[in-house]
VOTOR-6650 format. One record per residue (C-alpha): z, y, x; residue in one letter; residue number from 0. Coordinates in steps of 0.2 Angstrom, whole numbers, plus 5000, padded with zeros to 4 digits. Each point is the difference from the previous one (the first is absolute). Layout:
REM residues N
Z Z | Y Y | X X | r A | k NUM
...
This chain:
REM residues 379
Z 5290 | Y 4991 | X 4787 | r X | k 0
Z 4983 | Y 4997 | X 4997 | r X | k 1
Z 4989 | Y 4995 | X 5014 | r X | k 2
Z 4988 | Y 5013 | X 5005 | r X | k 3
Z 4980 | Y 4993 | X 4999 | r X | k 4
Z 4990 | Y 5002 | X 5018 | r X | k 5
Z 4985 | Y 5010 | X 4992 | r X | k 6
Z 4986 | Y 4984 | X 5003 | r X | k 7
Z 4987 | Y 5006 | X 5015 | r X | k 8
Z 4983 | Y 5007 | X 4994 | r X | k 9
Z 4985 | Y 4987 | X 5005 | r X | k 10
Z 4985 | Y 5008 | X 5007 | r X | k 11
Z 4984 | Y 4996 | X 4994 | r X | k 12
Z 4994 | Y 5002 | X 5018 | r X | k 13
Z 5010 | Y 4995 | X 5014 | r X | k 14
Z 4994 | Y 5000 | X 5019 | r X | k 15
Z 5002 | Y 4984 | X 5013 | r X | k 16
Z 4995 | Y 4993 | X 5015 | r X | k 17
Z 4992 | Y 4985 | X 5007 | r X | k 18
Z 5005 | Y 4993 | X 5015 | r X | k 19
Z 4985 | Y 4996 | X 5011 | r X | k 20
Z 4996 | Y 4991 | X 5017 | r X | k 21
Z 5001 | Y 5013 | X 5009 | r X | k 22
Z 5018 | Y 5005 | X 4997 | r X | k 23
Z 4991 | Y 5015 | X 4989 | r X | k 24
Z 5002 | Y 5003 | X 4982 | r X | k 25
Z 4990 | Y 5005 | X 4987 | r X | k 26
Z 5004 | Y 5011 | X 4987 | r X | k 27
Z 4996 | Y 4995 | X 4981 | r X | k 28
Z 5003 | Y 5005 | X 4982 | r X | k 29
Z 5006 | Y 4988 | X 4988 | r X | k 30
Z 4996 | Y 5007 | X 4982 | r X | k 31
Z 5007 | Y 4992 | X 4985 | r X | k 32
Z 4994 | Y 5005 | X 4986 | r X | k 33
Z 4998 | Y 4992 | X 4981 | r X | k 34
Z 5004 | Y 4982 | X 5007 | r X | k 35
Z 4986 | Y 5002 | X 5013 | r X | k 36
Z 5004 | Y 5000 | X 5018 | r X | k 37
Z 4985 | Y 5009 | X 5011 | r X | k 38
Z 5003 | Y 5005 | X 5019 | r X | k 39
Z 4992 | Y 5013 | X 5010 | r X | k 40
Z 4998 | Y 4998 | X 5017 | r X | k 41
Z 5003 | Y 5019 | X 5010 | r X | k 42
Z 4992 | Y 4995 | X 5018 | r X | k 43
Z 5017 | Y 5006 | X 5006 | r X | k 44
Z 5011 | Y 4992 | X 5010 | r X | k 45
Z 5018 | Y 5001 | X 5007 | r X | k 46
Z 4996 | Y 4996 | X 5021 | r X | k 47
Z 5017 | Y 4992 | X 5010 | r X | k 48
Z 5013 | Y 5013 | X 5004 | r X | k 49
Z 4997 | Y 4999 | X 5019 | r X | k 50
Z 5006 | Y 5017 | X 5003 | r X | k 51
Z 5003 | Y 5018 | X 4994 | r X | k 52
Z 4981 | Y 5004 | X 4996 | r X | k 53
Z 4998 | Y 4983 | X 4991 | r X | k 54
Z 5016 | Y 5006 | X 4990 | r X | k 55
Z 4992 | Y 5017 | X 4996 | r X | k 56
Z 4982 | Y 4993 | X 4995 | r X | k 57
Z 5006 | Y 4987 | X 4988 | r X | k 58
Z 5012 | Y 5014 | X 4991 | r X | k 59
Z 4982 | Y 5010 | X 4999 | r X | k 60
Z 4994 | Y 4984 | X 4994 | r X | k 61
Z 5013 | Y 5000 | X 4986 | r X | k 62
Z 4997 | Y 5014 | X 4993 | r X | k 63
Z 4985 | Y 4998 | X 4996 | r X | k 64
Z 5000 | Y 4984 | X 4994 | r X | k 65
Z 5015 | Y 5006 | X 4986 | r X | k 66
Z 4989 | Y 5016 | X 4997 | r X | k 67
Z 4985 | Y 4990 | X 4994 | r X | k 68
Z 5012 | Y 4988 | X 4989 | r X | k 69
Z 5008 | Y 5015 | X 4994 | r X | k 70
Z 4981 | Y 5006 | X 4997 | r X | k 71
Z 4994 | Y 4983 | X 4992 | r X | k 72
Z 5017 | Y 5002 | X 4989 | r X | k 73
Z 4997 | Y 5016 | X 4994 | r X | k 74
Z 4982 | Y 4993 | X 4994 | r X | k 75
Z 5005 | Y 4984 | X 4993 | r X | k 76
Z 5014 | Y 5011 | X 4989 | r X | k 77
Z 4987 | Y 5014 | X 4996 | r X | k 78
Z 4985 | Y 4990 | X 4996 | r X | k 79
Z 5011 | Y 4989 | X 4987 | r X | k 80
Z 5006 | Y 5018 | X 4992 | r X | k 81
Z 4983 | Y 5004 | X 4996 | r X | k 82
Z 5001 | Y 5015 | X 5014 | r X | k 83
Z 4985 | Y 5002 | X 5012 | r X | k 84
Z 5005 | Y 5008 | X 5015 | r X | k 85
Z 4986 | Y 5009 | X 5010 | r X | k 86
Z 4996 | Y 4993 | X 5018 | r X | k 87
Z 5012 | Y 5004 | X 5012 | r X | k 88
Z 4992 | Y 4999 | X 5018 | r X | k 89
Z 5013 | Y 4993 | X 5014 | r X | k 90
Z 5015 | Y 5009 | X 5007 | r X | k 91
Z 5001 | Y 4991 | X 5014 | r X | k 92
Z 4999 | Y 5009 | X 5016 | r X | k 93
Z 4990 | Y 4998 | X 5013 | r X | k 94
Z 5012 | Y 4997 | X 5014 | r X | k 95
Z 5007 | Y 4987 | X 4990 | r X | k 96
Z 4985 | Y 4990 | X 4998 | r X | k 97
Z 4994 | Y 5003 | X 5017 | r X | k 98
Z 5019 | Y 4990 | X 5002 | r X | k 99
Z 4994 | Y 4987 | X 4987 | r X | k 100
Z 4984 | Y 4998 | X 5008 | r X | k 101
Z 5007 | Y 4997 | X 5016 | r X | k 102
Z 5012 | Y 4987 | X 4995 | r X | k 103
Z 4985 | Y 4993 | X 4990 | r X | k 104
Z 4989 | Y 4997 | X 5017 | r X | k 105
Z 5014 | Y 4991 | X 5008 | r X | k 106
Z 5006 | Y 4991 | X 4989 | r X | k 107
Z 4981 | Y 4991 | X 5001 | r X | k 108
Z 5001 | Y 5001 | X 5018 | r X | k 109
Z 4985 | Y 5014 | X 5002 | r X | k 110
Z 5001 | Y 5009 | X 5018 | r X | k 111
Z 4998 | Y 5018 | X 5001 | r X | k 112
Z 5017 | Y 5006 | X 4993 | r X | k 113
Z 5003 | Y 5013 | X 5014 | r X | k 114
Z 4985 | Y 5009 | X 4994 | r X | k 115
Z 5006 | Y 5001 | X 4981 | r X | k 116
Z 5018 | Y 5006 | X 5010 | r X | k 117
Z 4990 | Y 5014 | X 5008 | r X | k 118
Z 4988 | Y 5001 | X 4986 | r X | k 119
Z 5017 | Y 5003 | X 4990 | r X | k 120
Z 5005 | Y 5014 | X 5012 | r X | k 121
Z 4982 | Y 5010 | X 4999 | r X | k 122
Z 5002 | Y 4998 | X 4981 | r X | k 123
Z 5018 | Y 5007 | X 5000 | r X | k 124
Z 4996 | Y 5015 | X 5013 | r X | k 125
Z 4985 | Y 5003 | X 4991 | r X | k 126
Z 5005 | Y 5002 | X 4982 | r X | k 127
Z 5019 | Y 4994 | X 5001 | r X | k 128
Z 5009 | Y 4988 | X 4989 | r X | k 129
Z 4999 | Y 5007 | X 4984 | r X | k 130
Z 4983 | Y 4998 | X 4995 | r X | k 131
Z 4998 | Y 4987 | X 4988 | r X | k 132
Z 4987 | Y 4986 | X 4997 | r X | k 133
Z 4993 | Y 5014 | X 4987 | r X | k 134
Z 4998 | Y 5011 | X 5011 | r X | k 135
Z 4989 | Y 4989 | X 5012 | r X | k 136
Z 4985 | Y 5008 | X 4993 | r X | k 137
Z 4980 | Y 5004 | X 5006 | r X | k 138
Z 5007 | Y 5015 | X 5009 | r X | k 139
Z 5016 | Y 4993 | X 5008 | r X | k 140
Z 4989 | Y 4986 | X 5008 | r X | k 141
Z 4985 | Y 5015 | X 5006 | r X | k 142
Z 5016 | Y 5009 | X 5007 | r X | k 143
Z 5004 | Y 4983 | X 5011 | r X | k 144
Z 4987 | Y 5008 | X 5013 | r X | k 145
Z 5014 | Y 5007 | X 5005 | r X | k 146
Z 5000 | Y 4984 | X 5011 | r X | k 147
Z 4987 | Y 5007 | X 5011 | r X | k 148
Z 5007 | Y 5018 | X 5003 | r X | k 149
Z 5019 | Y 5003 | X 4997 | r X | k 150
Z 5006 | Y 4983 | X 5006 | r X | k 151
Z 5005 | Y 5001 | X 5019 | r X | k 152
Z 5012 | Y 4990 | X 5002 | r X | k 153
Z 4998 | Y 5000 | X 5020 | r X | k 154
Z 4995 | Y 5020 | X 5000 | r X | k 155
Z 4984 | Y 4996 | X 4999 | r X | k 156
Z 4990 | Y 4993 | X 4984 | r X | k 157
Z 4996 | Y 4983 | X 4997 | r X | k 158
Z 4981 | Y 4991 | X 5002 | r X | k 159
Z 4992 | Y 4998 | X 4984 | r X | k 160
Z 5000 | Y 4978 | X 5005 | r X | k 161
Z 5021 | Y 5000 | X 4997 | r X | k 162
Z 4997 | Y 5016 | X 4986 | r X | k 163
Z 4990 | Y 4985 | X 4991 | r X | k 164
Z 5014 | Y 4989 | X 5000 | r X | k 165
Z 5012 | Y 5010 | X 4993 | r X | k 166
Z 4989 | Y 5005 | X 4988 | r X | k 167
Z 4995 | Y 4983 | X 4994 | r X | k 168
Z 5021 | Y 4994 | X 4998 | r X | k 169
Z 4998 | Y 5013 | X 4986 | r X | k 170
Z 4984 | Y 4995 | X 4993 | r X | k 171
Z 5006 | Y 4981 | X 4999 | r X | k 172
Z 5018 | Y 5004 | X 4994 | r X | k 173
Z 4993 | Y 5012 | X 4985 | r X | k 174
Z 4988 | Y 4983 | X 4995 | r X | k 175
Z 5014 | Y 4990 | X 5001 | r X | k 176
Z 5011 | Y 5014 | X 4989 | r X | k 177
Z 4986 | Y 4997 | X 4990 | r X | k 178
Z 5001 | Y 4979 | X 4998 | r X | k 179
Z 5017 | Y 5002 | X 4998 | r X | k 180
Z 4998 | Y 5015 | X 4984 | r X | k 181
Z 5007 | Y 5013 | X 5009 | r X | k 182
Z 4986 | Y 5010 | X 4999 | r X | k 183
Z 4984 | Y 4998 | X 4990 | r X | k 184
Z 4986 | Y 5003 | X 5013 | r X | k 185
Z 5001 | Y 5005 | X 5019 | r X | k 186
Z 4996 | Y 5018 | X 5001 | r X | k 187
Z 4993 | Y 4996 | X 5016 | r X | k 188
Z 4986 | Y 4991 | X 4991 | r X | k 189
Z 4994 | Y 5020 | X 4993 | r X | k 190
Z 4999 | Y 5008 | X 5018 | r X | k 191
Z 4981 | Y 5001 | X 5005 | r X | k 192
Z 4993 | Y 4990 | X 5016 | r X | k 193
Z 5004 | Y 5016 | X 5011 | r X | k 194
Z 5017 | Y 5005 | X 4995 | r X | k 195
Z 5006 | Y 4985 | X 5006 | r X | k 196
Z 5006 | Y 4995 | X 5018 | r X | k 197
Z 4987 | Y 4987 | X 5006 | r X | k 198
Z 5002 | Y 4989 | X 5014 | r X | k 199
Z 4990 | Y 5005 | X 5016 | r X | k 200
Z 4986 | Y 4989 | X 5005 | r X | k 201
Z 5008 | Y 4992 | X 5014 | r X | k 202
Z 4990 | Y 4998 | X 5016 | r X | k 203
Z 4996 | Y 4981 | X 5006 | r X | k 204
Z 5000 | Y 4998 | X 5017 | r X | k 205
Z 4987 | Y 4985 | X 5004 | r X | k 206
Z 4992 | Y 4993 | X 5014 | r X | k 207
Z 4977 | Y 5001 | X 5004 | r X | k 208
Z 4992 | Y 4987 | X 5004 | r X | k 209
Z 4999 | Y 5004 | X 5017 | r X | k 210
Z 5021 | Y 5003 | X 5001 | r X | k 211
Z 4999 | Y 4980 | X 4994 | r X | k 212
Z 4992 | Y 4996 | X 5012 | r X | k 213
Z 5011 | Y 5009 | X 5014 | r X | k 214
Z 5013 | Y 4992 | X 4993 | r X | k 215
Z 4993 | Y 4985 | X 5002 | r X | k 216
Z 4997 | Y 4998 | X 5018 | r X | k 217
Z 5016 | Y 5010 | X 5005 | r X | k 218
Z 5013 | Y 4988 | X 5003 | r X | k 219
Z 5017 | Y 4999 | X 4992 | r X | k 220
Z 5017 | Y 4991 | X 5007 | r X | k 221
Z 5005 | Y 4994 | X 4982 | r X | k 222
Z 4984 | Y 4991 | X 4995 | r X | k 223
Z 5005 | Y 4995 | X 4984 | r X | k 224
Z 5003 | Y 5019 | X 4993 | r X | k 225
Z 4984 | Y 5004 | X 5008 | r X | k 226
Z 4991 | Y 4985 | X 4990 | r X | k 227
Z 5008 | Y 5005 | X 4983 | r X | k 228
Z 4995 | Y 5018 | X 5003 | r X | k 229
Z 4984 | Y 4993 | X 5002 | r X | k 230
Z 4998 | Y 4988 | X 4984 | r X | k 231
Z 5008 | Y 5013 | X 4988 | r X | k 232
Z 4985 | Y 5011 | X 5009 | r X | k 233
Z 4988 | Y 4988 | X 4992 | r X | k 234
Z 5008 | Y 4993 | X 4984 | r X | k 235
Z 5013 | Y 5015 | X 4995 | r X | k 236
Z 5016 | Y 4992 | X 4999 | r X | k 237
Z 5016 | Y 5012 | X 4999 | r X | k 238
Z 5013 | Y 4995 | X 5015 | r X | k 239
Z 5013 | Y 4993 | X 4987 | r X | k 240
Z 4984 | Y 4989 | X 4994 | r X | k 241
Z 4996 | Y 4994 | X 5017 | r X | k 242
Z 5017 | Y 4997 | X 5008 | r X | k 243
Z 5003 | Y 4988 | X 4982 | r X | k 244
Z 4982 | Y 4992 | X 5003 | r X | k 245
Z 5003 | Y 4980 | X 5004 | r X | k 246
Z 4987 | Y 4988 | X 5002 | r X | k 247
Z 5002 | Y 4993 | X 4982 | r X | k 248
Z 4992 | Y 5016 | X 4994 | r X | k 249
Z 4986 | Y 4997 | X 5010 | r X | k 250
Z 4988 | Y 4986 | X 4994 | r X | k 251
Z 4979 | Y 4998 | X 4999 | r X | k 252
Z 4991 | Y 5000 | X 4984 | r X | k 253
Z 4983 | Y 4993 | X 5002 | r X | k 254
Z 4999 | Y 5003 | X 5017 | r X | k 255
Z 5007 | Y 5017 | X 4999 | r X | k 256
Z 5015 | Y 5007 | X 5006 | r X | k 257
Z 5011 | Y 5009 | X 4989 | r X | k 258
Z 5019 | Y 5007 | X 4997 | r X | k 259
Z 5013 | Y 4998 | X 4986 | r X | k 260
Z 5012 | Y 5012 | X 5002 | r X | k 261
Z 5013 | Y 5007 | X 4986 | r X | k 262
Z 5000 | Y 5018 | X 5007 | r X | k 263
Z 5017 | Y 5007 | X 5006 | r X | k 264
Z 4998 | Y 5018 | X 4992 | r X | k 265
Z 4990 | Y 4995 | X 4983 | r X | k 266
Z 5006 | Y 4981 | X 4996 | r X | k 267
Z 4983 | Y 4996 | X 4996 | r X | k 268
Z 4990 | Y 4985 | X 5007 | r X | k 269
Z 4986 | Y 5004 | X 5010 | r X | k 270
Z 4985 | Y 4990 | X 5005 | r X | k 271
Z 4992 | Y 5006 | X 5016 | r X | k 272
Z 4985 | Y 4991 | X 5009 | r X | k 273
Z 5000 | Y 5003 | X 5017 | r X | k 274
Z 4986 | Y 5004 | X 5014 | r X | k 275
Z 4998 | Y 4994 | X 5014 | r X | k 276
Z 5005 | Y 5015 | X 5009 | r X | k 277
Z 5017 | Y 4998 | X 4991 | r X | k 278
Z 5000 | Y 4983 | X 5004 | r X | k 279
Z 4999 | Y 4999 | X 5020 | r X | k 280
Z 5016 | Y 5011 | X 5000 | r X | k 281
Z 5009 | Y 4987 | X 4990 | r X | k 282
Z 5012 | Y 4990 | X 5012 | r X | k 283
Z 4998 | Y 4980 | X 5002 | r X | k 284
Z 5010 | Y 4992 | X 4988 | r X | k 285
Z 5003 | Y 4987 | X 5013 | r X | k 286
Z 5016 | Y 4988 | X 4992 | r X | k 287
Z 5008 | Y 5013 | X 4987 | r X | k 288
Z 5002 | Y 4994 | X 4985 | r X | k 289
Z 4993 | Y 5009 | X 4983 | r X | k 290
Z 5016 | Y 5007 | X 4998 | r X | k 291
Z 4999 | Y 5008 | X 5017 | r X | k 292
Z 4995 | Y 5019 | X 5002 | r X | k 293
Z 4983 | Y 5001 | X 5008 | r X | k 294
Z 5006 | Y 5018 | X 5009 | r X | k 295
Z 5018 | Y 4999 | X 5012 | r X | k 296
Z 5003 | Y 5016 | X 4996 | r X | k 297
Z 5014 | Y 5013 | X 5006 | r X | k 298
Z 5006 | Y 5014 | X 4987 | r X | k 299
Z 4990 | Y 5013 | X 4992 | r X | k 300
Z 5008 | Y 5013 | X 5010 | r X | k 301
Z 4998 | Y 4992 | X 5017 | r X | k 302
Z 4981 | Y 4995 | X 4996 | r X | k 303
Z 4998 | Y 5021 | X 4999 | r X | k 304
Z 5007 | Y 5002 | X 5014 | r X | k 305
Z 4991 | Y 4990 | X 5011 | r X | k 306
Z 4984 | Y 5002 | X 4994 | r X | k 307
Z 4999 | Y 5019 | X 5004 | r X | k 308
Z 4999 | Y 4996 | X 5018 | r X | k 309
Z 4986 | Y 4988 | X 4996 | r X | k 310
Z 4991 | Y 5014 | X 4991 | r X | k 311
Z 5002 | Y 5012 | X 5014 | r X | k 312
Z 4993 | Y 4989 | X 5013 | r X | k 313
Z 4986 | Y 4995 | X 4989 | r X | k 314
Z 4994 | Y 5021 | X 4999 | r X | k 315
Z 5006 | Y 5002 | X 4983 | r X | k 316
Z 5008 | Y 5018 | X 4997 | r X | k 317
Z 5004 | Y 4996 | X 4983 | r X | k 318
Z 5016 | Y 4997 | X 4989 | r X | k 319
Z 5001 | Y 4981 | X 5002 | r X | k 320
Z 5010 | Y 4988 | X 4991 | r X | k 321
Z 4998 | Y 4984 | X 4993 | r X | k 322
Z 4992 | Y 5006 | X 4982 | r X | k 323
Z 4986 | Y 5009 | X 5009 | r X | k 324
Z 4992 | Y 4982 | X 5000 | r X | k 325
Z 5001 | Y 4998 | X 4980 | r X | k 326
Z 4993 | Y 5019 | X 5002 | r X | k 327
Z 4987 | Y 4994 | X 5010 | r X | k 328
Z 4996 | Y 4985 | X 4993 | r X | k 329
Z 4996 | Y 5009 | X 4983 | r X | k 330
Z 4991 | Y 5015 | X 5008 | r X | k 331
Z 4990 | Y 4987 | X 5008 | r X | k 332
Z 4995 | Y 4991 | X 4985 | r X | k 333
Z 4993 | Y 5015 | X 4992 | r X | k 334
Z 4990 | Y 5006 | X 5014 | r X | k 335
Z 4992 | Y 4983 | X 5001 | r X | k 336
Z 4995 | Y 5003 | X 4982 | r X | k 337
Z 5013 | Y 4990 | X 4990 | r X | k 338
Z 5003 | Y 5007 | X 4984 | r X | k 339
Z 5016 | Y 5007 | X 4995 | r X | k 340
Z 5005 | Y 4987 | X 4986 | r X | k 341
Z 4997 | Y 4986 | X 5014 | r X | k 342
Z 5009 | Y 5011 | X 5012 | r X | k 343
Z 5015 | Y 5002 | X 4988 | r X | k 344
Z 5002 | Y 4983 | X 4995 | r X | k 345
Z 5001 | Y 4994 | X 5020 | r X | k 346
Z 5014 | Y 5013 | X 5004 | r X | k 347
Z 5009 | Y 4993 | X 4984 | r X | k 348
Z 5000 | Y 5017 | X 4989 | r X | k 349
Z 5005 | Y 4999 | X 4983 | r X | k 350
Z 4989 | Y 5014 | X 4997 | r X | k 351
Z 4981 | Y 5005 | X 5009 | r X | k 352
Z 5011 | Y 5020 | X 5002 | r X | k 353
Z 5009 | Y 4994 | X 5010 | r X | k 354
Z 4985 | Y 4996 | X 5011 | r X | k 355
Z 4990 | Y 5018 | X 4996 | r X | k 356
Z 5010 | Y 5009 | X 5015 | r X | k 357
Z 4989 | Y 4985 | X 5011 | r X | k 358
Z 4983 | Y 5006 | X 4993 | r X | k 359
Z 5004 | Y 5021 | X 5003 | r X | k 360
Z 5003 | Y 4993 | X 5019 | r X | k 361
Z 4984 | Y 4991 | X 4999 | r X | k 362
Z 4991 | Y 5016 | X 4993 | r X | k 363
Z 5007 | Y 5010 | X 5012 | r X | k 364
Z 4992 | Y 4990 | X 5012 | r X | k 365
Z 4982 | Y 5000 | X 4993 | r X | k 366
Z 5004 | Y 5020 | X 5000 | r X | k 367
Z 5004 | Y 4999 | X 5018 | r X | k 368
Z 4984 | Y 4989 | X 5004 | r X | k 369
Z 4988 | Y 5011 | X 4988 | r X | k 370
Z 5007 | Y 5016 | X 5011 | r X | k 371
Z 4996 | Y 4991 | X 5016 | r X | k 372
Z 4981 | Y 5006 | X 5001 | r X | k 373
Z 5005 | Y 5018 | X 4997 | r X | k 374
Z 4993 | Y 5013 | X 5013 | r X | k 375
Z 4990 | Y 4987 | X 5010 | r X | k 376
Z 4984 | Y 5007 | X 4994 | r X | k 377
Z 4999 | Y 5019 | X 5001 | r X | k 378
């Protein structure tokens, strides 16, 4: 009996695969093969450690979309050498399952905030469900997305327009990396106007007058060396994280003046601060530490709070008080004293003078308030 012949297995022009990397991660890839010439194309997908059942679930999302874009890229490779021009074809993606993808995406480069794309994720699917597609993501779904500030309550009662903000902006950053990735050509969000969009709130700085410093000053404190680090950052802006890090090999003396290199805790960026003399008489002796020693013997962040709102209290200040109203301070203080805002920036370490503006409207304020002080004291 002649022997029946296996039919041979059809060989893909296209085929996906993964790269194992580092992180246990892997990264999804097309290997086209095509008339003798290999060429790959890199998806920025990736296939994250089956830890549990939600890891499971996002990597079969993950799949899927990957095989639909090398059935797509087959479908173009096998038209394009017919001769057959097909017409664009926007994404069919939807958007739960990029939100999924864009998720997976953050983690796997170790970003923080993936409980707000989660909830961002819930908003999107009570607001529009989970059919809509990535085409579907246009200038009026986006305008519609308002819908943060009046429908969502997810306590009974709606939420501030600070966390509307947030939620707003996982979307806004998710459709510009829909749009790295190809997904999507532009990000609708892009077309809304200045005032159809959810804008942060300026928030309010609480900082300490001249005279509250000087309260401080001669009310005693039980843990000295908080009060003294509360006191520097007051005149050389330093975050907590910054001075808690400080040791003494960051502080040196450049032609007789003192300065700071510190590599900021929030930014990475060196910074090159001098210091005044005010800044420097809170400074501690360095006695026998070493350069490697920190200048501050600091207890936690959270503790530090703590006991510096009975200091405040007995010092007359009726204010929110925590630790960054000394970097609030420090910069109002600047301003006030006629610093100009690109110095004042570069000495809080901003990577960009905006971020220092909300300083400056505190400051006009003030010249408001002083200007309004002669007002009914003559007639």
């Amino acid at each position: 009996m002649a022997r029946v012949k296996k039919p041979s297995k059809i060989k893909e022009p296209i085929r996906l695969r993964m790269k194992p990397l580092n992180n246990g991660s892997k990264s999804l890839y097309l290997d086209i093969y095509r008339n003798g010439k290999r060429s790959y194309e890199y998806l920025k997908m990736y296939i994250i450690p089956e830890v549990d059942d939600n890891a499971r679930k996002q990597n079969i999302v993950t799949m899927t979309a990957a095989n639909a874009i090398k059935s797509k890229r087959i479908i173009e490779m096998t038209n394009g050498e017919a001769g057959i021009k097909m017409p664009d074809e926007k994404p069919k993606m939807l958007l739960s399952e990029w939100m999924q993808q864009y998720m997976a995406n953050q983690e796997n480069k170790g970003k923080k905030g993936l409980h707000q794309i989660k909830v961002a994720m819930q908003i999107l699917k009570d607001y529009a469900g989970e059919q809509v597609t990535m085409e579907g993501v246009d200038k009026t779904f986006c305008k519609g997305y308002d819908y943060l500030l009046t429908e969502y309550q997810p306590m009974g009662k709606p939420i501030s327009r600070f966390t509307a903000q947030n939620y707003y902006r996982v979307l806004n950053c998710a459709l510009n990396a829909a749009v790295r990735a190809d997904i999507i050509k532009v990000n609708p969000m892009n077309k809304l106007d200045n005032s159809e969009k959810i804008r942060r709130p300026d928030s309010k700085r609480e900082y300490m007058t001249i005279e509250e410093i000087r309260s401080l000053i001669a009310t005693p404190m039980e843990y000295s060396a908080v009060k003294n680090a509360y006191l520097f950052s007051c005149f050389c802006g330093l975050r907590i994280s910054d001075i808690i890090g400080l040791k003494w090999k960051n502080v040196y003396i450049d032609n007789g003046q003192y300065r700071l290199e510190v590599v900021m805790q929030k930014t990475k960026e060196p910074t090159y601060l001098p210091l005044s003399q005010e800044a420097l008489r809170w400074l501690p002796d360095r006695g026998e530490k070493t350069a490697e020693d920190h200048v501050f013997d600091l207890p936690s962040p959270t503790y530090i709070n703590v006991i510096l709102k009975p200091w405040a209290k007995a010092a007359g200040i009726d204010k929110h008080f925590t630790f960054h109203t000394a970097r609030h301070t420090f910069a109002t203080m600047m301003l006030t004293l006629g610093a100009d805002l690109y110095t004042t920036s570069k000495l809080l370490g901003h990577a960009d003078v905006k971020m220092t503006q909300v300083y400056a409207k505190i400051v006009n304020r003030k010249k408001d308030e002083a200007v309004n002080l002669v007002n009914g004291l003559f007639g």
